[in-house]
N, C-alpha and C positions, 0 to 999 in steps of 0.2 A: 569421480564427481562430474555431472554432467553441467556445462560451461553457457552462460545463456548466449546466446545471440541477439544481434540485430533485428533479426525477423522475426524469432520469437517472440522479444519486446513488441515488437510491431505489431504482431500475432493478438499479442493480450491486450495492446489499444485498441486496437480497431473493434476486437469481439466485447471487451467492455464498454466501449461506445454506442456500438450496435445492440447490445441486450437495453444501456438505457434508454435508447432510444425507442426500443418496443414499449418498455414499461414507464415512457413519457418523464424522464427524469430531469432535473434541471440541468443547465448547462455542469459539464465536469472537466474537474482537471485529473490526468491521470499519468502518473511516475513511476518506472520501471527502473530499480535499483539492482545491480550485482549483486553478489554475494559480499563485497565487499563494498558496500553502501556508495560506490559510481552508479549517475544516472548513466542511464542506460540510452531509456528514449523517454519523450515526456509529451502528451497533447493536449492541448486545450482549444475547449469548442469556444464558437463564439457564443460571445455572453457572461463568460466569466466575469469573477469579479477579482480585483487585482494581487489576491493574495492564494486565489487557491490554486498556484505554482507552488510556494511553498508550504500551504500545509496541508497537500498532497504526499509534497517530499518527506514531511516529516512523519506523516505515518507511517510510509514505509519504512525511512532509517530508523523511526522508533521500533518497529517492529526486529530491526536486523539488531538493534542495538542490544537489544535485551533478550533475543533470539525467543520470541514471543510476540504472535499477533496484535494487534494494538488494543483490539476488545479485552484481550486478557492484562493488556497495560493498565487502558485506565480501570479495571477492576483491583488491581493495584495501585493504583492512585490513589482510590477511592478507600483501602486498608491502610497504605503506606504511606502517604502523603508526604512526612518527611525524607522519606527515601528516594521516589521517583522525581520530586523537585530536586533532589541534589543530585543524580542521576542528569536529569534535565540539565543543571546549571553547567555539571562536566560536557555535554554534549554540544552547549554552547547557545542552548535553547532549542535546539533543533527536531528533540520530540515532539510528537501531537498524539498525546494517550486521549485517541479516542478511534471507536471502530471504523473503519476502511482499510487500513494498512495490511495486509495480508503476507504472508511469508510462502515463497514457491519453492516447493521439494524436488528432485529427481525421483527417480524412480528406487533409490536405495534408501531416501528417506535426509537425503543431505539437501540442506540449504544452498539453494543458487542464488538467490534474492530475493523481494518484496515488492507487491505492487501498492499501491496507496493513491487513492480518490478520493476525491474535493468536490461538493457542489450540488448536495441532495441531502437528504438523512444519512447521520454515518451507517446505519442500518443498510439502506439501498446501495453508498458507494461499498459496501463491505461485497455485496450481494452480486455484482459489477464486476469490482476484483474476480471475485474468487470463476465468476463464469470466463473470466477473461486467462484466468490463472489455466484453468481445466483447457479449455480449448487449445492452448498451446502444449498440450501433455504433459501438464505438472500435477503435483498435489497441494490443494491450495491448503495453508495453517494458518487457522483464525485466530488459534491459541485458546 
């Protein structure tokens, strides 16, 4: 299994920053988790607004937690409702089923971590992730 990095994380801020920046995105927060739900590295542009630290974070731990993109969480939200709230309540609140949080593969197909963006449409920060996922030599899972 291949081990993320410092620069790597670094790697997927800065190119996720950079895409929304071409495509005029609102200010974002963006959270690079290990595989084992440690931030990694975490940026935010100016102009956020004071929460989307965490529920940047929480799309990505949502996504590690359930070993599924976040888009594919809250589409289980949205079947399961009683599941993913008690899910939720174990996590300690810490999910955000909704799309951004993205899951980054090696090249064997194993989980190294999650990125998760705050601060657009969850559509756009999905769209962010996952360019920012790729440009570091990953494979992004939307789930």
């Amino acid at each position: 299994m291949t081990k993320l990095t410092l620069a790597a994380a670094n790697r997927i801020i800065d190119t996720a920053l950079a895409e929304a920046g071409k495509r005029r995105m609102k200010p974002l927060g963006v959270a690079v988790l290990d595989a084992g739900g440690h931030l990694k590295a975490f940026a935010a542009q100016d102009g956020t607004s004071i929460l989307r630290p965490k529920v940047a974070h929480g799309k990505a731990y949502g996504a590690l937690a359930v070993g599924t993109g976040s888009r594919a969480l809250m589409a289980r939200a949205e079947q399961q409702p009683y599941f993913v709230n008690a899910v939720n309540a174990l996590a300690g609140g810490a999910l955000v089923p909704v799309p951004g949080g993205v899951l980054m593969r090696d090249g064997s197909g194993d989980v190294i971590g999650a990125v998760g963006i705050s601060g657009d449409t969850s559509d756009n920060d999905e769209a962010v992730a996952v360019a920012g996922i790729e440009a570091a030599g990953f494979s992004a899972d939307c789930g």
